[in-house]
N, C-alpha and C positions, 0 to 999 in steps of 0.2 A: 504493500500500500504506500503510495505517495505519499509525502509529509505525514508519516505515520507520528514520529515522536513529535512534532511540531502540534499537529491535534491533538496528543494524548494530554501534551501540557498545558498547552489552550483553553482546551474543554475540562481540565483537569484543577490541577493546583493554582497552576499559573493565572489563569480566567476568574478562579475563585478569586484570589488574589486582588487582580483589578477589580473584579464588584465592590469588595470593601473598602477597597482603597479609592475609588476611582475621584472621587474631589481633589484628595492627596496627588495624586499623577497628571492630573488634567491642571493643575498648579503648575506643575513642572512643566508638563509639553506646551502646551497650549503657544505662548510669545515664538515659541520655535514651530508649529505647528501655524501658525498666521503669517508668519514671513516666507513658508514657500507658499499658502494660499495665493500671496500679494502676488504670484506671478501667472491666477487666472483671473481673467475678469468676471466677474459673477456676475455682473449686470447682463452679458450677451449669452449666459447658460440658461437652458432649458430643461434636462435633464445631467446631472451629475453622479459620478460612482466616488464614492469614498472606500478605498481601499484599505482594509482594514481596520475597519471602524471601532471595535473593541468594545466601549460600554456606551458608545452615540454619541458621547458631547460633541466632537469633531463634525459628527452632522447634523445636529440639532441645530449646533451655530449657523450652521450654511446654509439650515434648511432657514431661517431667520433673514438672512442675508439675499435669498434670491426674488427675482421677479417676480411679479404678480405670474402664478403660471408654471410657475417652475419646479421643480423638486429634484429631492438628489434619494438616491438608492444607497445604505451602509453596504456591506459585506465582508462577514469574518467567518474565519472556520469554529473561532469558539462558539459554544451551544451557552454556557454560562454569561458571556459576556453578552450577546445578541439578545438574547432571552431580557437580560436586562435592560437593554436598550430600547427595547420594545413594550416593555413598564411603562419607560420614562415617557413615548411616545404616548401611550393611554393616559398618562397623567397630564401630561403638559397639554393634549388636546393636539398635536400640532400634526396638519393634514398633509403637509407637503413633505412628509421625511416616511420612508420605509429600510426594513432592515430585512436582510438575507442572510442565513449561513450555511455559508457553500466555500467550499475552498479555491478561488483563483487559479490556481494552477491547472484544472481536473474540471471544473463546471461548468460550460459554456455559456454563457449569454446569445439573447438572439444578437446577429452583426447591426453594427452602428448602428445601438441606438440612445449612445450616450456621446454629448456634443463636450464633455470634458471628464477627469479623471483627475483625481488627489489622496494621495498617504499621508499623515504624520505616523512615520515611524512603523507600517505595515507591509513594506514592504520586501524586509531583509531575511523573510522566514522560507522561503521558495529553496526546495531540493534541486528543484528544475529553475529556475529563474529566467531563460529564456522559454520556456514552454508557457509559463504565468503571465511573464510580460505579452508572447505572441496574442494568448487569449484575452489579455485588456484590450489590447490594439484592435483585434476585431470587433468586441463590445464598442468599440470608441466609431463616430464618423472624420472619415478621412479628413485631416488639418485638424483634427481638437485637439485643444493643448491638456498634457499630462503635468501633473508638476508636485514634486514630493520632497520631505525630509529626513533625512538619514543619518545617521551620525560618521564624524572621521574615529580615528585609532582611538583603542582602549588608553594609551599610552596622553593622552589629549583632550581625556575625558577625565579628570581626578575626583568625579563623584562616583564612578566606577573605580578606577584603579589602585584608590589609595581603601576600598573596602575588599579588596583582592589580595590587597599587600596582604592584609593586618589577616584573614582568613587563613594564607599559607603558612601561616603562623601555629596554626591548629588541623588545618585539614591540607590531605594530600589534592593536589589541583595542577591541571597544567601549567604548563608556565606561562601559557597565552592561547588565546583563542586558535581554534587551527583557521588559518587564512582562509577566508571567502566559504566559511560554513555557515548553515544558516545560523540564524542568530543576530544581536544589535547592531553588529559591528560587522556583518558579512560585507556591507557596500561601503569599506571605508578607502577602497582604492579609485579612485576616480577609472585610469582603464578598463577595471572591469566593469564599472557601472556604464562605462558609454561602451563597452563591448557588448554588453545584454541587450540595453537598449536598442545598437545598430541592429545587432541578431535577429531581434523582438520585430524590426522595419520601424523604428521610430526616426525623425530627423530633427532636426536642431536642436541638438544635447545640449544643454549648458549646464554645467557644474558651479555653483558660486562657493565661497567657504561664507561659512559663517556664526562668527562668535559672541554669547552671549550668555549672561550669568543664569544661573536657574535657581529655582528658591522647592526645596525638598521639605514632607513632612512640618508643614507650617503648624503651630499652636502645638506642637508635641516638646517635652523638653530632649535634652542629649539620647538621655538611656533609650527612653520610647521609639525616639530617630532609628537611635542602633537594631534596635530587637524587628524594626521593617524594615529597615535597610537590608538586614538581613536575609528578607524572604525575598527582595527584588531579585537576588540570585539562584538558579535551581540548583547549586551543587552548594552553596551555604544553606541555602533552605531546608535542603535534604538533611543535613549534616544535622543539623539544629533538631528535625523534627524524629532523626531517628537516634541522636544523644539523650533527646530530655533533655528537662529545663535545669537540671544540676552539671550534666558536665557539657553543656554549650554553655555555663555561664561565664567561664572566661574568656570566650572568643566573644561575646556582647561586651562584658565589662573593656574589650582590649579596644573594639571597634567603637565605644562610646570613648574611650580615651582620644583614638584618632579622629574622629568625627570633632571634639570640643573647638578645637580652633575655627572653623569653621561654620558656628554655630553661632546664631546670633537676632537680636529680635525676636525669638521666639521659633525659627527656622534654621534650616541648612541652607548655606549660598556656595556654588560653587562655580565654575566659568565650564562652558561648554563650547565643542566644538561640531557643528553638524555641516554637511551640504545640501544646500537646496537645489535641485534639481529640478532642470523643465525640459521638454520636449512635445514633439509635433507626432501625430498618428500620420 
């Protein structure tokens, strides 16, 4: 099965994960989730695919945002996340947003019948990644603009790497991501991401870099930060969940030590580095 381990965490821990969290994470992405938006016009969309929609904030906003007329369609492979987004949809009343879960890669849309397409951060989970992209392109009508955000290296992201450090400390872990697997950081090389894309038959790649501070776990103190910080990783999270809460207690106390400096107002600030990405079907 394609993206088998990718759904099973989705639908699984990971999915659960974001339900509870999701105010918490929609804090984080969002400033970096609006600045690759800024590179479609929403005023000329009629229909919109949000790729990887997760728990719907990302398309509630757009659903907000567009035309008298218009709507945009979610789609995630999580069954927990979507399931909730479609709560929020019942609650908030809002007519122009619908959600799918279907995995990108494997589920076909009927051809062009979406005039644009937008990730934060959904796109980097594809086993096949040019098979996924092929199939957005033909859901899209020829010239609509794609445009998504990704992040660059672990190494450039220190609200990741310095929770990695302090981890190896306690648990056996690679020493790094293995290059272009799925996962956060699979599109942090620019080539490959315009090799997909060309693959995929998209045209006018553009890669921007783009840096800017994020604010994590707002109103929690240090310790709190640490013990979720913790589950954003699946191989701390694991560790954690199958230690018990006595002997994971010094990889939290070690990762609240590392976290303090950085803690402030009531939050975690830390500098991020993502690329915004656009291109043309």
């Amino acid at each position: 099965m394609a993206n088998e381990q990718q759904t099973e965490f989705w639908s699984g821990s990971g999915g659960e994960y974001w339900v509870v969290n999701q105010q918490q994470m929609d804090t984080m992405l969002k400033p970096l989730g609006d600045a690759a938006l800024a590179h479609i016009d929403l005023a000329s969309v009629q229909h919109l695919l949000d790729i990887g929609c997760g728990t719907g904030s990302t398309t509630l906003d757009i659903a907000a945002r567009l035309s008298d007329g218009a709507r945009v369609t979610g789609a995630d492979l999580s069954v927990p996340m979507t399931d909730y987004a479609r709560s929020r949809v019942t609650e908030t009343g809002v007519k122009n947003a619908e959600f799918i879960t279907c995995d990108l890669q494997l589920d076909p849309f009927e051809p062009a019948i979406f005039d644009a397409a937008f990730s934060r951060f959904g796109v980097m989970f594809f086993d096949a990644p040019v098979a996924g992209f092929k199939n957005i392109r033909a859901a899209l009508k020829p010239g609509a603009p794609l445009a998504f955000v990704c992040w660059q290296t672990p190494s450039e992201n220190l609200w990741h790497s310095l929770a990695v450090a302090t981890a190896k400390k306690f648990i056996e872990m690679p020493s790094a991501p293995e290059p272009r697997a799925p996962g956060p950081f699979a599109f942090a090389e620019t080539e490959y991401v315009t090799s997909i894309l060309e693959d995929a038959g998209f045209s006018d790649i553009v890669m921007t870099p783009h840096e800017q501070t994020v604010e994590l776990f707002s109103g929690q103190d240090v310790r709190s930060a640490a013990e979720n910080f913790a589950r954003i990783n699946p191989i701390i999270s694991a560790f954690v969940t199958e230690a018990g809460e006595d002997k994971a207690e010094p990889l939290i106390a070690a990762l609240a030590e590392t976290l303090a400096p950085h803690h402030k107002d009531g939050a975690l600030h830390f500098p991020s580095a993502t690329w915004l990405v656009s291109a043309k079907a």
